[in-house]
C-alpha angles and dihedrals in degrees: 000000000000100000140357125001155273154183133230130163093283097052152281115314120195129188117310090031133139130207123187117183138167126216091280095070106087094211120214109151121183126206132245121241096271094049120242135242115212147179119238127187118165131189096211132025121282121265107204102212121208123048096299084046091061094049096045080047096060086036092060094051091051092059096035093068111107116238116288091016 
């Protein structure tokens, strides 16, 4: 966490944090008053959850396809 903060499921995290999580974790953080810059590095692509996230999901896909696929 590099400012600010935010809440997930796991807890709060304040400047100077670190979360680790695994697939199993369905992250939905939410940010403080003040908002939060983080930063983020995954191992495998990101999967949205909830209707929009089906739709950015087959979004993502789509783009992801290399040219002439």
């Amino acid at each position: 966490m590099l400012e600010g903060d935010y809440c997930d499921e796991v807890g709060r995290f304040r400047r100077g944090d670190l979360q680790i999580a695994n697939e199993s974790l369905s992250h939905k953080p939410v940010a403080g008053a003040t908002g939060c810059l983080c930063l983020t590095v995954l191992a495998a692509p990101v999967r949205f959850s909830g209707p929009v996230g089906w739709l950015l999901n087959i979004w993502r896909r789509l783009h992801a396809r290399k040219p002439g696929e």
